[in-house]
C-alpha positions in Angstrom: 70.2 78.4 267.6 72.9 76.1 268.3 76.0 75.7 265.9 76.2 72.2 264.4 79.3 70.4 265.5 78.8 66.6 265.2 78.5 66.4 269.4 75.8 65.0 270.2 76.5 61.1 271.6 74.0 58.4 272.3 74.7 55.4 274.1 73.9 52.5 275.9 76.0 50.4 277.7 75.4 46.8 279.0 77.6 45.8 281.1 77.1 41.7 282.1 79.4 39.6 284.4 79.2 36.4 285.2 79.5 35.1 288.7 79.4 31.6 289.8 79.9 28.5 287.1 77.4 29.8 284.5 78.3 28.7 281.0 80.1 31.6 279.1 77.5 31.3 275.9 74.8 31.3 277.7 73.8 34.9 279.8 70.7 33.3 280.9 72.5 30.5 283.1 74.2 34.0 285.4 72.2 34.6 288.1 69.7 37.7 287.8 71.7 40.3 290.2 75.0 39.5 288.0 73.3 41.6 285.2 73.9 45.6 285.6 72.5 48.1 282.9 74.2 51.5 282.5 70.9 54.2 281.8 71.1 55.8 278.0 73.3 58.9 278.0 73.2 61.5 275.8 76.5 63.9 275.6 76.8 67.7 275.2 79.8 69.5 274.7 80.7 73.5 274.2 82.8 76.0 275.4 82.9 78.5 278.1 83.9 81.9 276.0 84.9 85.4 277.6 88.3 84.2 276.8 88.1 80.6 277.1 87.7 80.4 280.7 88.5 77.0 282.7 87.4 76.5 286.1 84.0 77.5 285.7 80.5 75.8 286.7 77.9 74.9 283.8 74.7 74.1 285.0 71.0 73.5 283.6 68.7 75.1 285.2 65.6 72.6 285.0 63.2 74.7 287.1 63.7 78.2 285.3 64.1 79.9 289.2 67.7 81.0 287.8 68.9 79.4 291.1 71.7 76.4 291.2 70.3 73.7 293.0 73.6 70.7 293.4 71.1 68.6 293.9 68.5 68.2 291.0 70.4 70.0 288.9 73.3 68.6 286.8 76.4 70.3 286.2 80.2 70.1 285.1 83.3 72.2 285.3 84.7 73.8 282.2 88.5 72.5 281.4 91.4 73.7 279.2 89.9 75.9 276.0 87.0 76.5 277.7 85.7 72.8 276.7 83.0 71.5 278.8 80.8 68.0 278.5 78.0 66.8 279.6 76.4 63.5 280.2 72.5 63.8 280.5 69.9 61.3 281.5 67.2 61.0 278.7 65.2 62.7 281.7 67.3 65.9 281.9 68.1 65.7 278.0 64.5 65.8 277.4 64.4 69.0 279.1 67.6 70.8 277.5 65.6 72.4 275.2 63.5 74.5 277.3 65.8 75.0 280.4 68.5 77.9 280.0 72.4 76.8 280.6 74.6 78.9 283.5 77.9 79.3 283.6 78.7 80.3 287.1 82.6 81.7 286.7 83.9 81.8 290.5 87.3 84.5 291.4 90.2 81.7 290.9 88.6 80.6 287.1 91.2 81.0 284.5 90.6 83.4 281.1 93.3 82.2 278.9 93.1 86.0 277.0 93.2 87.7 280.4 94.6 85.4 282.9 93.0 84.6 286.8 89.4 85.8 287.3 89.5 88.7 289.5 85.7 89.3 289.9 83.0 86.6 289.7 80.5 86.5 287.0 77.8 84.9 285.2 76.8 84.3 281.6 74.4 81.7 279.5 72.5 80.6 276.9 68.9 80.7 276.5 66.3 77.6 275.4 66.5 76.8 271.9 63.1 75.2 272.1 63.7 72.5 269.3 65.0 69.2 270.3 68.8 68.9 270.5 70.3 67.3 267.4 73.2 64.6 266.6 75.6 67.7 265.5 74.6 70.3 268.7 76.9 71.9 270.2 76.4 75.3 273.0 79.3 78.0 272.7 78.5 80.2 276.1 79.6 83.6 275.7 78.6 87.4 277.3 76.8 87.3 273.3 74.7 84.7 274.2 73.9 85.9 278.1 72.8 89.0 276.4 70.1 87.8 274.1 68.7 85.8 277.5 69.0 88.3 279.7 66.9 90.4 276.9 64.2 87.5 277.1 64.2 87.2 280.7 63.6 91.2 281.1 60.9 90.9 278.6 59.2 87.3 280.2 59.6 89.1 284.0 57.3 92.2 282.1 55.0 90.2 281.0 54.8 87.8 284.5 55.7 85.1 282.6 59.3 84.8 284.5 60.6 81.9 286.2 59.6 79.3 283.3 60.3 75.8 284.1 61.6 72.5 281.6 57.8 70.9 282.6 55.7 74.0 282.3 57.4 74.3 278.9 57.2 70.9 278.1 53.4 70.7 278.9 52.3 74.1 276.9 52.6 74.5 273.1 51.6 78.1 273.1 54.0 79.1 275.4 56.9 76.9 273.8 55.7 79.0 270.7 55.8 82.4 272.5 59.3 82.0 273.8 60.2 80.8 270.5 59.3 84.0 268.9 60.5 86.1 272.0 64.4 84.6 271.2 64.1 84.8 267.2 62.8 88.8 267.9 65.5 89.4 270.4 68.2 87.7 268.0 67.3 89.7 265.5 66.9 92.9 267.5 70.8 92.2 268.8 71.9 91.2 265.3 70.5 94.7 264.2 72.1 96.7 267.2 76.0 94.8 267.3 76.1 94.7 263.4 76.7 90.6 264.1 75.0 88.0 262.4 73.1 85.3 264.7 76.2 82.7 263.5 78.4 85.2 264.5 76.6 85.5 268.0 76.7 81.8 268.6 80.1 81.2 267.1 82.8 80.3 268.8 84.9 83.6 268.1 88.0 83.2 269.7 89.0 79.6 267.1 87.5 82.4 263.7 89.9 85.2 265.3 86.7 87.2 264.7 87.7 90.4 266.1 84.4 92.4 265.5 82.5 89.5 268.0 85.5 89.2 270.4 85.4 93.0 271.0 81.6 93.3 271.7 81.7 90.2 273.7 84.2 92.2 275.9 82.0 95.2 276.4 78.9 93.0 277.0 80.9 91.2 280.3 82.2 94.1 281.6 78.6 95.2 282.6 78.1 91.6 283.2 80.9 91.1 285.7 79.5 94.7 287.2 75.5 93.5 287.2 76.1 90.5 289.2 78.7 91.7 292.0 76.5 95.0 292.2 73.3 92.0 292.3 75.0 90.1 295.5 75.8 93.0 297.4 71.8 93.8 296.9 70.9 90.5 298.1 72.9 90.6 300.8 71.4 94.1 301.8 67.7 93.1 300.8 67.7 89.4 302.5 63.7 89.5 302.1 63.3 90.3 299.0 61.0 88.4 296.5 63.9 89.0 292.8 66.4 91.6 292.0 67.2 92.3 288.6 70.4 94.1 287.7 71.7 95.3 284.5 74.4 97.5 283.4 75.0 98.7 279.6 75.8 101.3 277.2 72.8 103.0 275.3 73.3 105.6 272.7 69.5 106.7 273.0 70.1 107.1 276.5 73.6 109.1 275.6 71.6 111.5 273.6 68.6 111.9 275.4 71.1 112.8 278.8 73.9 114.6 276.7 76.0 112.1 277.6 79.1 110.0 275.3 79.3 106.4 275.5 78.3 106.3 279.1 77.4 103.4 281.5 73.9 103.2 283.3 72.7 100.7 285.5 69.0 99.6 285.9 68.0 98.2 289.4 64.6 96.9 290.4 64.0 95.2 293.9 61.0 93.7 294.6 60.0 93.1 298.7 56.1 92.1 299.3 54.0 94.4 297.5 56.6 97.2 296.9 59.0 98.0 294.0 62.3 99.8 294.2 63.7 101.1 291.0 66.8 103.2 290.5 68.4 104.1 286.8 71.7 105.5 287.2 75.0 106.5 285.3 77.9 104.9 286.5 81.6 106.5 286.9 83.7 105.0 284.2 86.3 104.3 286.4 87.2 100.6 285.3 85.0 98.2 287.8 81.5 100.4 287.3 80.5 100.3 290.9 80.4 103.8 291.6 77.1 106.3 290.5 77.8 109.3 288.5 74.0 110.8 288.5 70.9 109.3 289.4 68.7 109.6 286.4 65.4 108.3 287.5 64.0 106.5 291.2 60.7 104.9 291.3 58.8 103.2 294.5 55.6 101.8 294.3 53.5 100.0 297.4 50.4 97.7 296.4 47.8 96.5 298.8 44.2 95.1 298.8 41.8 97.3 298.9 38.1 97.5 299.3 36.2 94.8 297.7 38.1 91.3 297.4 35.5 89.5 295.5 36.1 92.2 293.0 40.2 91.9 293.6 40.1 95.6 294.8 44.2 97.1 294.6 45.5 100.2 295.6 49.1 101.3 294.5 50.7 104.1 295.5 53.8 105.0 293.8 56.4 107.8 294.4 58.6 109.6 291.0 61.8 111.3 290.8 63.0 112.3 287.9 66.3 114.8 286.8 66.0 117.4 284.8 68.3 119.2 282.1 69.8 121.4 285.0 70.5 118.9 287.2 67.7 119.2 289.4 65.3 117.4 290.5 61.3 116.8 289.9 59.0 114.4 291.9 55.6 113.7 291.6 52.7 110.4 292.8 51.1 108.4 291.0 47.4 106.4 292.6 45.9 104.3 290.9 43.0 101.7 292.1 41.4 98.6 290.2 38.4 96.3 290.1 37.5 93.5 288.3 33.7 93.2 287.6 32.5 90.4 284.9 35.4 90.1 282.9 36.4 93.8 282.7 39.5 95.8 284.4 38.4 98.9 285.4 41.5 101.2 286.7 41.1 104.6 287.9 44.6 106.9 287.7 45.2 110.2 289.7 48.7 111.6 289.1 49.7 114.7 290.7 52.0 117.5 289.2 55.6 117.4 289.7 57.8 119.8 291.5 60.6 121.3 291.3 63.5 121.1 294.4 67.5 121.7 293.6 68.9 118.1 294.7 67.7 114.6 294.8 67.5 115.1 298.5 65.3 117.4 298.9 62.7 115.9 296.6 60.1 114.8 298.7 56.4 115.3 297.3 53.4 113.5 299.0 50.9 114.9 298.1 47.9 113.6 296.3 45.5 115.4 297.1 45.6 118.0 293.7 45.8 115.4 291.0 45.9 117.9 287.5 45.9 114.8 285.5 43.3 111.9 285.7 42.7 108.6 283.8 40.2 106.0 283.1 41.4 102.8 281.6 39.4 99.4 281.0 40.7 96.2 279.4 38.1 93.5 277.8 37.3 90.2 276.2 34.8 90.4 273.3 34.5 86.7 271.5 38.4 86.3 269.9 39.4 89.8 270.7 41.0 91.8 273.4 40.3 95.4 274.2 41.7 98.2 275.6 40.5 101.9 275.9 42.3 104.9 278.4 40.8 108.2 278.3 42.8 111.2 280.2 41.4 114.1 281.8 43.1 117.6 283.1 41.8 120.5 284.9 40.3 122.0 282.3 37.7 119.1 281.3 34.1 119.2 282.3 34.8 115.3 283.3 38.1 115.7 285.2 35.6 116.0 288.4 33.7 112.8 287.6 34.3 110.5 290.6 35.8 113.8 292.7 35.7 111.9 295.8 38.3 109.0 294.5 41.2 110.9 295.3 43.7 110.3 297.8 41.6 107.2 298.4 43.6 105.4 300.8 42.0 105.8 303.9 38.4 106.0 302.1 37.9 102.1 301.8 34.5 102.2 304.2 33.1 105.7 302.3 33.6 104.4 298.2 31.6 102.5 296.9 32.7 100.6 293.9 29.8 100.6 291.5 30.4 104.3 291.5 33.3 103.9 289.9 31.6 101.0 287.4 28.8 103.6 287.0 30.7 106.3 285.8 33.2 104.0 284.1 29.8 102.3 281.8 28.9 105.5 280.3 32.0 106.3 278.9 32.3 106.1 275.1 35.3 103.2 275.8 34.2 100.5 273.0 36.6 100.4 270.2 33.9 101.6 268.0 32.7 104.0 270.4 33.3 108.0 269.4 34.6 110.3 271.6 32.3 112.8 271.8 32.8 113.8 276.1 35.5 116.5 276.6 39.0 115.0 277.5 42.4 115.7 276.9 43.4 112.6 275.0 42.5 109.0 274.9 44.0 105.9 273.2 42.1 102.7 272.3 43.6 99.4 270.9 42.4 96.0 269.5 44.4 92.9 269.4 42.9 89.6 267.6 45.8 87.1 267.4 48.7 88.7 266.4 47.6 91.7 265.2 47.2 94.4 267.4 45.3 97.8 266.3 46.0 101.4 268.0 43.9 104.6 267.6 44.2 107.6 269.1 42.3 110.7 269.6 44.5 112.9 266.7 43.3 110.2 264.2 46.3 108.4 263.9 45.9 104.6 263.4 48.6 101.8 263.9 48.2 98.3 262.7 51.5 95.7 264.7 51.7 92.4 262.8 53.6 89.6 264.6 55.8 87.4 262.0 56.1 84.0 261.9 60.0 84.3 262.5 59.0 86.9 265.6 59.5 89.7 264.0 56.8 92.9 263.8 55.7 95.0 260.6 54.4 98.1 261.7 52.3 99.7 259.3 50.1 103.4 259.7 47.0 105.0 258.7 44.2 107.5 259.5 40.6 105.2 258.5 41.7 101.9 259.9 41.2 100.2 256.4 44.0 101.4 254.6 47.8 100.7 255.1 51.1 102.0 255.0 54.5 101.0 256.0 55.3 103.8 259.3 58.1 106.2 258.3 
């Protein structure tokens, strides 16, 4: 969504001069090289909004890697108000829609609410995926960098991260999908901030619209936080593939931790085939760069494993958790995969946590004594996709099936895959299938376009319908025919 200012310019200008003794009413009689044409332009203005800040970089990022590059990528610097202008190409214009706008504001930048930028930042705006109009106009504010940095999260989920102006350009399911993705996440924030989406994309500083001004404020504090916290990362993790940083307030998170309007801070580094994740609450102390309590830390390794032609993966991943007290628990998590003929077979062992009084002193590497176990296989059946986990503990007759695929590391020349496959077959894991084997639980799902059906093994039934405008109607039931709206 864009709010419609009348900004939009398109012209072409032909500039002719005459050289030599040519006749002045006739242009044909000039000699071929006296003739220079100016390429079509097509002008974008907005404003940079914190404050209105001057002094900061706006730039298009045409390859979605988040990354400026001076050279490919055009850019301009933002001036008095916050006003900035661009003059596209039809080439990069073309590609405005699906490429997300930074604004890069450098120590030195000017807020006119809050004087000289003390701490470097960045904000921007996400794709608007419909072509850019003669009244257009892109008001980039911490509102706006939040319902991208939303979308980016959810894209970087999903491995669909990274999304450039071409691959957008040449995919109309995907333009669609993103589409959807910002409408949900506008609605979601609308929802959460109390702001309507014109409010989000307004300028708020020219409607003295306190309500936006004041959430804007709180939204670029953790912004400001985020990225200085982000280059100190990537200065400490010079090999690593993406960091993602994000620091907020969450009142979920408040209640679940007994805490009152506190900051946390979500870190994920990803080097090779590991993942570091650490979820913290910050110190309020102002600049947010200081950790209260770590809440939750997370490493996971990945390697090939076994069979290649069946895209054999091992990962290996390490929990710590804090509990009510203060203490800690830690636990592992293996889990190993095939691919055989179109179906994902995953086998999960995930051993018990324990107990140790500081984060320290958490060290648990054992996975030897799993006391949980899963199953899981994913599926294409003609227009549908499937999905069916089954869990096992200790005290299920099949919580030994496949005993020896535990701790399976160093067991890649003793396994044999269609042991796993075997076992796997035979399990009731169609959609249709019942459960009749002893387990502890299982959940299956069904997803034909953009419905997704769950079922569980306490006869609970959920029906997800995606909207149009990208948002989802939940509805519940117990026979998988008849539907309610969930409470």
């Amino acid at each position: 969504m864009s709010v419609k200012k009348s900004s939009l310019i398109v012209c072409t200008v032909m500039a002719i001069s005459m050289v030599g003794c040519g006749s002045d009413s006739d242009p044909t009689s000039a000699p071929e090289d006296a003739i220079t044409i100016v390429d079509q332009t097509i002008s974008l203005t907005g404003k940079v909004i914190d404050g209105y800040v001057s002094g900061a970089t706006v730039w298009l990022d045409l390859d979605g890697d988040g990354k400026f590059d001076k050279q490919t990528e055009p850019s301009v610097v933002s001036t008095e108000s916050g006003n900035y202008s661009f003059e596209f190409t039809e080439e990069q214009a073309s590609c405005v829609p699906y490429s997300v706008m930074y604004v890069d504001v450098p120590v030195g930048a000017i807020d006119e609410e809050l004087g000289e930028v003390t701490e470097a930042y960045q904000m921007s705006f996400p794709p608007s995926i419909v072509p850019l109009s003669d009244d257009d106009i892109r008001n980039i504010s911490p509102l706006t960098s939040e319902i991208w940095g939303q979308i980016r999260r959810q894209l970087k989920g999903s491995g669909k991260g990274n999304l450039s102006c071409e691959e957008l350009k040449a995919d109309t399911d995907l333009r669609t999908e993103l589409k959807r993705e910002i409408e949900a996440v506008l609605l979601n924030l609308v929802a959460h901030y109390n702001l309507s989406a014109e409010q989000i994309y307004s300028d708020f500083i020219a409607k003295n619209d306190s309500a936006a001004y004041n959430k804007a404020q709180s939204i670029v504090t953790g912004l400001k936080a985020a990225y200085k916290h982000k280059k100190a990362l990537a200065e400490a993790y010079p090999s690593a593939n993406e960091i993602r940083v994000v620091i907020y307030q969450d009142k979920t998170k408040d209640e679940e931790y007994n805490f009152t309007d506190a900051w946390y801070r979500d870190e994920i580094i990803f080097i090779g085939t590991e993942d570091f994740i650490e979820i913290v609450k910050l110190k309020d102390t102002g600049s947010l760069n200081k950790v209260d309590v770590i809440l939750t830390k997370l490493h996971e390794v990945g390697m090939a494993w076994g069979e290649q032609s069946l895209k054999g993966w091992l990962s290996v991943r390490a929990d710590i958790y804090i509990n009510e007290d203060k203490t800690y628990r830690c636990g592992n998590i293996e889990r190993v995969s095939f691919v055989k003929e179109g179906i994902h077979y995953d086998l999960g062992n995930i051993t018990p946590t324990v107990n140790f009084p500081t984060l320290a002193q958490c060290i648990n590497t054992s996975l030897e004594n799993p006391d949980e176990r899963n199953f899981s296989l994913s599926y294409s059946e003609a227009d549908s996709e499937y999905g069916a986990e089954l869990y096992f503990r200790e005290n299920n007759a099949d919580f030994q099936t496949l005993a020896d695929w535990i701790n399976v590391k160093n067991k890649v020349d003793t396994l044999d895959p269609v042991e796993l496959f075997t076992a796997f077959d035979i399990m009731p894991y169609k959609f249709d299938d019942e459960v009749t084997i002893d387990v502890s639980y299982w959940r299956k799902s069904k997803t034909v376009g953009n419905v997704v059906i769950h079922k569980d093994d306490e006869g609970k039934w959920r029906k997800e319908t995606k909207q149009d405008d990208g948002t989802t109607v939940f509805e519940c039931g117990v026979d998988g025919m008849n539907w309610t709206a969930c409470t």
